[in-house]
C-alpha positions as CSV (number, residue, x, y, z in Angstrom):
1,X,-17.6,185.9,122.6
2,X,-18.1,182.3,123.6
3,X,-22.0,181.3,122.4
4,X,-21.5,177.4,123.3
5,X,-19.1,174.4,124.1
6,X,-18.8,170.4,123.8
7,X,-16.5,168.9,125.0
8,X,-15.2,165.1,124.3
9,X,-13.8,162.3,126.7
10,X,-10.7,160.9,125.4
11,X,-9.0,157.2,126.2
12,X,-7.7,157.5,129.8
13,X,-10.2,159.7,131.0
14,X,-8.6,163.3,129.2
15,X,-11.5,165.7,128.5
16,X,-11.0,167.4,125.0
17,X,-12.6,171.2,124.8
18,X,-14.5,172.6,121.7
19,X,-15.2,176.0,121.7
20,X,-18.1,177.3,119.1
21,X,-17.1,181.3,118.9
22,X,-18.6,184.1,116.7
23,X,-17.2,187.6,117.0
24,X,-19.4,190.3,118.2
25,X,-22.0,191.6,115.9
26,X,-20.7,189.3,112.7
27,X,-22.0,185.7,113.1
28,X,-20.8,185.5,108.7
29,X,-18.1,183.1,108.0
30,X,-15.1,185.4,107.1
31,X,-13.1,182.8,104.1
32,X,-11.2,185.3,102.9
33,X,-9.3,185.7,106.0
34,X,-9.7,182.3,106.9
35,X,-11.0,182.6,110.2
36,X,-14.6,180.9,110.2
37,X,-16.2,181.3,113.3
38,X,-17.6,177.8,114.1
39,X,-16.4,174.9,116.0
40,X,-12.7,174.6,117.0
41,X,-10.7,172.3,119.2
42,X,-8.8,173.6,122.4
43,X,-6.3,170.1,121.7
44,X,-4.7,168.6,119.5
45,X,-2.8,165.5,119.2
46,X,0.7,164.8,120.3
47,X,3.0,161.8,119.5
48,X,6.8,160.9,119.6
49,X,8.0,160.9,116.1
50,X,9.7,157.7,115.3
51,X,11.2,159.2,112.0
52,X,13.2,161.3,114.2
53,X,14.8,158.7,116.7
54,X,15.5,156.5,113.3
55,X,19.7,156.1,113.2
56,X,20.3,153.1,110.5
57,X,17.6,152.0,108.0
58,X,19.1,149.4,105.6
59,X,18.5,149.5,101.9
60,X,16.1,146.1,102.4
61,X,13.7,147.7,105.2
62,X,13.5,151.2,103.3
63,X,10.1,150.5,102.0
64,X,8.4,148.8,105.1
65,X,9.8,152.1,107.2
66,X,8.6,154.4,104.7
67,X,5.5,152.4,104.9
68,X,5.3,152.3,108.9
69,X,5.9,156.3,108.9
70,X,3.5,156.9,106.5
71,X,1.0,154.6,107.9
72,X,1.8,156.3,111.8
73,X,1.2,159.7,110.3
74,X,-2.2,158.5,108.4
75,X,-3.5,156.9,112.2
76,X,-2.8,160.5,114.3
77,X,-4.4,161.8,111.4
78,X,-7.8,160.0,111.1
79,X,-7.6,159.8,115.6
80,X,-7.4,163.8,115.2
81,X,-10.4,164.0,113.2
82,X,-12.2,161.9,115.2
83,X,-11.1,163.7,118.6
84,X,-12.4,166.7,116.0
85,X,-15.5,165.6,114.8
86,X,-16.7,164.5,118.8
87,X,-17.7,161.0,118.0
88,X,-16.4,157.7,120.1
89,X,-15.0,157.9,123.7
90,X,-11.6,156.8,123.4
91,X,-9.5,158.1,120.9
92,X,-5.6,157.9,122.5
93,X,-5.7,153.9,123.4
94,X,-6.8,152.4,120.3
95,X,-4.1,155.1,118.9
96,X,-1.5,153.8,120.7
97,X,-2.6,150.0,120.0
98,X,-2.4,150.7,116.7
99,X,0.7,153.0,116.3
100,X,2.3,149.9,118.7
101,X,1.3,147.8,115.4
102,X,3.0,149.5,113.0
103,X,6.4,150.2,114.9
104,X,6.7,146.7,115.5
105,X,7.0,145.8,112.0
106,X,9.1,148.9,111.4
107,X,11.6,147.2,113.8
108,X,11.2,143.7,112.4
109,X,12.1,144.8,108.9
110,X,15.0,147.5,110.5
111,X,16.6,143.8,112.8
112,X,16.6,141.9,109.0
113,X,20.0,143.4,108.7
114,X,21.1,145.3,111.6
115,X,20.9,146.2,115.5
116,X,17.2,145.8,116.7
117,X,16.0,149.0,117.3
118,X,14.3,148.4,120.6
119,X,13.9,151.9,122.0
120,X,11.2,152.5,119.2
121,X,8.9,150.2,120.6
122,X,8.8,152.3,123.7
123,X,7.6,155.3,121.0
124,X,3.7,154.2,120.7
125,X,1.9,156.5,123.6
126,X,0.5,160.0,122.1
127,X,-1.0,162.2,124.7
128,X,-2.8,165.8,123.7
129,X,-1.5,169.6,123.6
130,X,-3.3,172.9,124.1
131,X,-3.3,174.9,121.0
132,X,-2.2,178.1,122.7
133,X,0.8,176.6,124.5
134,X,3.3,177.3,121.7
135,X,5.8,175.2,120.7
136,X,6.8,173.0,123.5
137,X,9.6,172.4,125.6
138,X,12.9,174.4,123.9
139,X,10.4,176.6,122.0
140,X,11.7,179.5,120.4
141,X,9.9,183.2,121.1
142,X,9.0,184.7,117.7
143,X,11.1,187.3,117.6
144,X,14.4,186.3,119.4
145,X,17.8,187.0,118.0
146,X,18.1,184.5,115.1
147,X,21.7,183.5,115.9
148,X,19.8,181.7,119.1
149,X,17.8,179.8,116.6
150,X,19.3,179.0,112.9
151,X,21.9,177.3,114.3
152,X,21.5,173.7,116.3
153,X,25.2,172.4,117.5
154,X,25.9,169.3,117.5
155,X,25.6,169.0,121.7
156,X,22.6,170.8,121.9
157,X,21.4,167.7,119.9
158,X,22.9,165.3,121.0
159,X,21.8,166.5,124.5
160,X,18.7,166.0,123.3
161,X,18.8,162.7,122.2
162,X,20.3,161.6,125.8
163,X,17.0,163.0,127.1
164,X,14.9,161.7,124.6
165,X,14.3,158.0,126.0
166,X,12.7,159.4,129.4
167,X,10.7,162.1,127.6
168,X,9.2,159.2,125.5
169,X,8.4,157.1,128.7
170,X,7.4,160.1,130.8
171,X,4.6,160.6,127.0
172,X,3.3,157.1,127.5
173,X,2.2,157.8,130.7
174,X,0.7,160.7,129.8
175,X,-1.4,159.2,127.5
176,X,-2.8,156.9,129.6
177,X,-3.1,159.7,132.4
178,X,-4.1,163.0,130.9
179,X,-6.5,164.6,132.5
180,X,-9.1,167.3,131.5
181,X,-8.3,170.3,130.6
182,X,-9.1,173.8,132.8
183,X,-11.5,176.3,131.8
184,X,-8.8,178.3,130.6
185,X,-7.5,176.1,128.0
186,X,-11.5,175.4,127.4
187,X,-12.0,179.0,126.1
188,X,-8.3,179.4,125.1
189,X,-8.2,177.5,121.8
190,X,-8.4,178.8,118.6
191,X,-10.9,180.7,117.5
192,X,-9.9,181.2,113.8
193,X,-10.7,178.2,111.2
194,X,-11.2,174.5,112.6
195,X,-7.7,173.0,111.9
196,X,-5.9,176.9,112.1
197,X,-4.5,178.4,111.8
198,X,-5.2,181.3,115.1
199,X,-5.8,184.8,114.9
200,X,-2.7,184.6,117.5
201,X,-0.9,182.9,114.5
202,X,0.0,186.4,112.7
203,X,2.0,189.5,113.4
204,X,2.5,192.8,112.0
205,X,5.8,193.0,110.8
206,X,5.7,196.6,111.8
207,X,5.9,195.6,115.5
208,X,8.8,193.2,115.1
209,X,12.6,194.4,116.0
210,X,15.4,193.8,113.6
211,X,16.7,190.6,114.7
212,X,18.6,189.4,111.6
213,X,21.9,190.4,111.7
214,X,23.8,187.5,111.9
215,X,24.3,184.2,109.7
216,X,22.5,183.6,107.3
217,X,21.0,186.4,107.0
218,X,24.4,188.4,107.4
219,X,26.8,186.8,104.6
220,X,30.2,186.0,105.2
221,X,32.7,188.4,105.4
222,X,36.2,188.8,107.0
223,X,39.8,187.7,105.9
224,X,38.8,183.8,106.3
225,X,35.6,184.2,104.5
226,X,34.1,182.3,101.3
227,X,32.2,185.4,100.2
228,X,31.0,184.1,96.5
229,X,28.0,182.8,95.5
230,X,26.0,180.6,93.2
231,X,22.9,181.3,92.4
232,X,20.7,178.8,89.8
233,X,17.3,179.7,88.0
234,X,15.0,177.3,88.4
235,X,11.9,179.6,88.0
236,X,8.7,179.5,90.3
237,X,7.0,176.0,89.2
238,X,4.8,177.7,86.3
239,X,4.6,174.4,85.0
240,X,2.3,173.0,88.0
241,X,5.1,170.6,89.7
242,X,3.0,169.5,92.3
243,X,2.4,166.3,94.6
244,X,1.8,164.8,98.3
245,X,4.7,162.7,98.2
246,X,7.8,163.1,100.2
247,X,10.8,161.4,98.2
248,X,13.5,161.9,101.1
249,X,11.6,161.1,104.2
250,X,8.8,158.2,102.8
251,X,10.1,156.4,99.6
252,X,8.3,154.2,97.3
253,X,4.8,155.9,99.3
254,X,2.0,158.1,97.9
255,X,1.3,160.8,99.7
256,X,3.7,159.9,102.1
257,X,3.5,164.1,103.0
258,X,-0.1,164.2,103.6
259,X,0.3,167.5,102.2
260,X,0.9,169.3,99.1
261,X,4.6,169.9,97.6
262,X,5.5,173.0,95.6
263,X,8.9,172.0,93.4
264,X,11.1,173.6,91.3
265,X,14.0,172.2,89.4
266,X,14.4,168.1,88.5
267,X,10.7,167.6,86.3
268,X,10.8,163.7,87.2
269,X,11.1,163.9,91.4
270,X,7.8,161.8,93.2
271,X,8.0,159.3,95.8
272,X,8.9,156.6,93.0
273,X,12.1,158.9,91.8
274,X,15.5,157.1,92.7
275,X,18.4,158.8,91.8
276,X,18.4,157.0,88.5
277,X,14.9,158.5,87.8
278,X,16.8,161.9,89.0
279,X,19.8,161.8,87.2
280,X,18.4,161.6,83.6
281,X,15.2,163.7,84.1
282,X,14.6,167.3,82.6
283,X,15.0,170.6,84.6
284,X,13.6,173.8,85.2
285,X,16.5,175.0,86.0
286,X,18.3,177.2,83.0
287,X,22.4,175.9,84.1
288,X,21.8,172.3,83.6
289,X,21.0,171.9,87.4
290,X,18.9,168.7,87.7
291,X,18.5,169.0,91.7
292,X,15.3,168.9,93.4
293,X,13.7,171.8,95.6
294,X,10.7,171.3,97.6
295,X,8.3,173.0,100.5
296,X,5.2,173.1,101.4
297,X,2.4,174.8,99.1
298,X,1.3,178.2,100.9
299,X,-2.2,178.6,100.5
300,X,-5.2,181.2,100.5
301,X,-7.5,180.9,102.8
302,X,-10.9,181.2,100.7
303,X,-12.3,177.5,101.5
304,X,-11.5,176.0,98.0
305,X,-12.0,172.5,99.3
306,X,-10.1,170.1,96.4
307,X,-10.9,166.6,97.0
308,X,-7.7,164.9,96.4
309,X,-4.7,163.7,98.9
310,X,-2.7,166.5,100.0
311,X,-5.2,168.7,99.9
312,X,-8.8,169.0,101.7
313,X,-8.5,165.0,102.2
314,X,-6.0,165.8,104.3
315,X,-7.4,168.8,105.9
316,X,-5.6,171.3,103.6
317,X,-8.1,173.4,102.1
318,X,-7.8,177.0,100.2
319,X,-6.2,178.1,97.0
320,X,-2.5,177.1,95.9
321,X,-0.8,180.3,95.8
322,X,2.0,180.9,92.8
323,X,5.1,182.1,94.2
324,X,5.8,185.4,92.7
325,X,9.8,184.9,93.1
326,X,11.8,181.7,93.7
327,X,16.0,182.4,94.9
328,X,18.4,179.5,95.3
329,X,21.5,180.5,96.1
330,X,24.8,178.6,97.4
331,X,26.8,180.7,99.6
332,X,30.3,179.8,101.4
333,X,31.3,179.8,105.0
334,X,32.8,182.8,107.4
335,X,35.8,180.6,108.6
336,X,37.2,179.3,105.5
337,X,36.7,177.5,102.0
338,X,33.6,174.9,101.5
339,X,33.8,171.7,100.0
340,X,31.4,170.4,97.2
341,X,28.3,168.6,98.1
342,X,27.9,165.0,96.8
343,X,25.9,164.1,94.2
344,X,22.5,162.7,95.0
345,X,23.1,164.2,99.0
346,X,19.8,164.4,100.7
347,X,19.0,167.8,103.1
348,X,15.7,168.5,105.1
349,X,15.6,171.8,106.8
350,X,13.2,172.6,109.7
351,X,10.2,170.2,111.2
352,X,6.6,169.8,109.6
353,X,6.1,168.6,113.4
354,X,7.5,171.0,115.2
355,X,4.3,172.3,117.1
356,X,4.1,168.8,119.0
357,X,8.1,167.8,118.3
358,X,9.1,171.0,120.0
359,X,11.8,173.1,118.2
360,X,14.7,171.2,118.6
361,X,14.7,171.1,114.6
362,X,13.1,174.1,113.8
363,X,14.1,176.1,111.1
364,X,11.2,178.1,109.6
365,X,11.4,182.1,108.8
366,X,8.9,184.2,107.7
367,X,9.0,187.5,107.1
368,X,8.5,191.0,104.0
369,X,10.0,191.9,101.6
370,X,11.6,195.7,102.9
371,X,11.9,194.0,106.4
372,X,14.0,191.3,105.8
373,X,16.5,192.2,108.7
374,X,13.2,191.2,111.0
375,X,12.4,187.3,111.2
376,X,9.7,185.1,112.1
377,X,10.3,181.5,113.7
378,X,6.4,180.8,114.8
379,X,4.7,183.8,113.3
380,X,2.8,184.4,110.1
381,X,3.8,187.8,109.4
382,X,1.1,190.6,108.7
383,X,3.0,192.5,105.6
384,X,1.8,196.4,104.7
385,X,0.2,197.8,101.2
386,X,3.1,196.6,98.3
387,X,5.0,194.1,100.5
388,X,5.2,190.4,99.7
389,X,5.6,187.9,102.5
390,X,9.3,186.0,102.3
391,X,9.6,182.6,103.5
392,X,13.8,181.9,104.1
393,X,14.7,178.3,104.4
394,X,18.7,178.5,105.1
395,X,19.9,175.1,105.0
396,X,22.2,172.8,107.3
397,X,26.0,173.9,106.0
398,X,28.4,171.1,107.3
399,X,28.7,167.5,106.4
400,X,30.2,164.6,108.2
401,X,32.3,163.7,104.5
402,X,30.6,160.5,104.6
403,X,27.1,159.8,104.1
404,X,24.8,161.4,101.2
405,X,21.6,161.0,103.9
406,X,21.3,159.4,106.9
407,X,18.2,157.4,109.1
408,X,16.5,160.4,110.2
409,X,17.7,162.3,107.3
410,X,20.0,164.6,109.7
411,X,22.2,163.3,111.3
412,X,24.6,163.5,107.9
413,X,24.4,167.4,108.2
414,X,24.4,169.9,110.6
415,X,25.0,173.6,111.1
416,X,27.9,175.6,111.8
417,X,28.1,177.4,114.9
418,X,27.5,181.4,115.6
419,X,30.9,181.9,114.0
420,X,30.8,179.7,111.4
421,X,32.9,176.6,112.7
422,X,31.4,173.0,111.7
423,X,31.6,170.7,114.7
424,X,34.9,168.1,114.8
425,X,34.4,165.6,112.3
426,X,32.6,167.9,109.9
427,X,33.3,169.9,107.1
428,X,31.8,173.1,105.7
429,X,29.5,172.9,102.0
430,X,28.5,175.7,100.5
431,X,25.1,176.5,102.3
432,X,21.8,176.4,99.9
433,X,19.6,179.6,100.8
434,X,15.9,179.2,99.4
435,X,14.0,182.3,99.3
436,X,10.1,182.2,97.9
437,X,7.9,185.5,97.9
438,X,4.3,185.6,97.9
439,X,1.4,188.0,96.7
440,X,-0.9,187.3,99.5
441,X,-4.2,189.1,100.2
442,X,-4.3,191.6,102.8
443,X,-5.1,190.4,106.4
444,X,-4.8,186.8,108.4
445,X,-5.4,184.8,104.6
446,X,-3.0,182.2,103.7
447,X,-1.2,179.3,105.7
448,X,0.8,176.8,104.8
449,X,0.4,173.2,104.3
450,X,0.6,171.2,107.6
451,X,-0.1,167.4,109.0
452,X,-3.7,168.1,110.3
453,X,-3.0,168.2,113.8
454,X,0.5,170.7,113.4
455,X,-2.9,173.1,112.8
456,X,-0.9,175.0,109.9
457,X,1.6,177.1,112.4
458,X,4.0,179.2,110.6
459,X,7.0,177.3,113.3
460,X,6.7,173.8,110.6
461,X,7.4,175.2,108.1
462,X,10.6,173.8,106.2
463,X,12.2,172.8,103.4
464,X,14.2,170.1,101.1
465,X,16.8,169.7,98.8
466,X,18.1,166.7,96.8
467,X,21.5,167.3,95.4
468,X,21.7,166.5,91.4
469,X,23.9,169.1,89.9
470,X,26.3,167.8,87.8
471,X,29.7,167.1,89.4
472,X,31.0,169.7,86.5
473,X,28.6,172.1,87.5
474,X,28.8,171.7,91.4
475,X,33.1,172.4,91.2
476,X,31.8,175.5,89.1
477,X,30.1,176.7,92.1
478,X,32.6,175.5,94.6
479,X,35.0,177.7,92.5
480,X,33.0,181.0,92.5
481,X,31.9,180.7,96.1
482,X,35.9,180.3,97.2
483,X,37.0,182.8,94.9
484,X,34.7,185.5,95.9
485,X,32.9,185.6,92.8
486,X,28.7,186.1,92.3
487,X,27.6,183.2,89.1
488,X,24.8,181.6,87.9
């Protein structure tokens, strides 16, 4: 029931909705679920992301980008909380005057020692989103067939990118011209926790069809087929591997995430861990395996606000939940033999900004254990008495032979298409799997970690992987997986 409502100009005359909402007869905060009933925003911020249009950083510039990306995500998230918190009257224009800032000297350092990257200056206008709108453009239903959605050809992307230059023009206008927002989207926002996530956010797995029975959920088979696997043990992180650092994406940066980092395997990986660093560090990992593997932290939902970066400073507050299993497995491809990953190779799957980015890189999937053949890409799912909630993170499984990573940290890798063919020019590696099971309380309890203004939907979910097997070790797996075989 709607008891009250503020609302807050924003820069260019946009009118941001706040919604105070209590549910009939119970005006208690309920933390266990994680659905306060108190103040929550019917917007949030939206902004092109520059990492994502970056195509050649040189080594010299590497620390001034990861600087500039870290400093871009650190100004949307202090504009948020101000849009949040209802103070000041302008909150897009002195956003885009200082995310203008920042890209410029990302472009000066990136012109030291290549092409000037121009088109990122044109990247500085944000404009706002309704909370309930979903995705964004190319948005992905929750329960569609996941052979529309694991796998992103190399067109479609490309496609995208052709587009991407108008969309960005069309956003700065925006900024400057958004308007306010209907009584509908007024009384539409959330009304779980300020920050999500939404009530609307969850799912009972019960009421989702089977929709996984195709790569990579269904593996390889046929005459062609790789059909081994690999599997490595790197347990669950008992020993407390945790940080808000993001080694692939920001460099050289603290808390270049902005939020918290669950890892298993290589003991030594932070933002400050080169492949040096990597390459003679301990494992968890019981084969000799020194590679990295990091997500997001899942948490519960009981308001345990810990003061540090990653965490409540950065708007994610509850309990770091354990995962109960952790599964990395390698498996081949359904056309042919794989080829072995490089050493030190760099792979992010899905997009911690894919509620404002749209789900053009998408690649989260939630679901039970005992329901596995049904998977969520934008739901939290709702799991019954003695099920554990699965999060599936099946990586990018061809590789242009080349490059170990790449400016935006894709364009290196890609995935194969419905029937398992790389595009021309790449080649298929055995695909990494990473699956993680949870004990979560009962009910709408635990989110993951999320930039403050991606409001914790399931959809940003994703995952990394920094390659530091031995070489010994990685033809070891090559062989099993191309000989049919299951090792560890």
């Amino acid at each position: 029931m709607l008891i009250g409502g503020t609302a807050l100009l924003l820069g260019g005359g946009g009118l941001a909705a706040y919604a105070t909402t209590a549910l009939a007869g119970n005006n208690t905060p309920d933390t266990m679920s994680g659905h306060q009933q108190h103040t929550a925003s019917a917007i949030t911020i939206s902004c092109p992301d520059v990492g994502e249009r970056l195509r050649t950083v040189p080594r010299s510039a590497q620390l001034s980008v990861s600087k500039g990306l870290s400093s871009l995500d650190k100004q949307v998230h202090d504009a948020y909380h101000k849009m949040m918190g209802g103070s000041g009257a302008d909150v897009l224009n002195p956003l885009k005057a200082q995310r203008q800032k920042t890209i410029k000297m990302m472009v000066s350092a990136i012109a030291k020692n290549t092409k000037r990257p121009s088109y990122l200056l044109k990247m500085s206008g944000c404009t706002t989103k309704p909370v309930d709108e979903g995705a964004g453009a190319g948005g992905s239903d929750s329960t569609k067939s996941v052979q529309d959605g694991w796998y992103q050809g190399q067109n479609q992307t490309q496609g995208a990118d052709q587009n991407q230059d108008q969309n960005q023009q069309d956003q700065n206008q925006q900024g400057q011209d958004q308007q306010g927002q209907d009584q509908q989207g007024q009384q539409g926002g959330q009304q779980g926790q300020a920050g999500g996530p939404s009530p609307d956010d969850f799912v009972d797995i019960n009421n989702v069809q089977p929709n996984a029975d195709a790569p990579p959920f269904a593996a390889p088979q046929g005459g062609n087929a790789s059909t081994g696997t690999f599997t490595t043990e790197c347990g669950r992180n008992e020993d407390g591997h945790f940080n808000s650092d993001n080694v692939i994406v920001t460099p050289g940066v603290s808390n270049g995430a902005h939020h918290t980092h669950d890892y298993v395997g290589n003991k030594a990986t932070d933002a400050f861990a080169n492949d040096n660093k990597l390459a003679a560090s301990d494992t968890t990992c019981d084969n000799g395996d020194q590679s990295t593997h990091y997500w997001p932290v899942l948490r519960k939902l009981d308001g345990n606000a810990e003061q540090k970066p990653g965490a409540a400073q950065d708007a994610n507050v509850g309990t770091t939940l354990t995962p109960a299993t952790v599964t990395l497995t390698f498996r081949g491809s359904q056309v042919g033999q794989v080829e072995a990953m490089p050493r030190f190779m760099k792979i992010i799957t899905g997009d911690a900004k894919a509620f404002t980015n749209g789900t053009k890189n998408a690649n989260a999937s939630w679901s039970c254990t005992g329901f596995e053949d049904r998977q969520l890409k934008d739901k939290y799912p709702l799991c019954p008495q003695g099920s554990q909630v699965v999060r599936t993170f099946a990586f990018q499984n061809c590789w242009n032979g080349q490059d170990i990573d790449s400016g935006n940290h894709r364009d290196h890798v890609t995935f194969s298409d419905q029937n398992g063919a790389c595009p021309q020019g790449f080649k298929a590696i055995p695909q990494l799997v990473q699956r993680i099971t949870y004990d979560v309380p009962q009910g709408q309890s635990f989110a993951v970690d999320s930039f403050p203004e991606q409001l914790h939907k399931p959809v940003t979910d994703h995952g990394d992987f920094i390659n530091v097997m031995p070489d010994q070790l990685m033809s070891k797996a090559v062989d099993c997986i191309n000989g049919g075989r299951n090792c560890t």
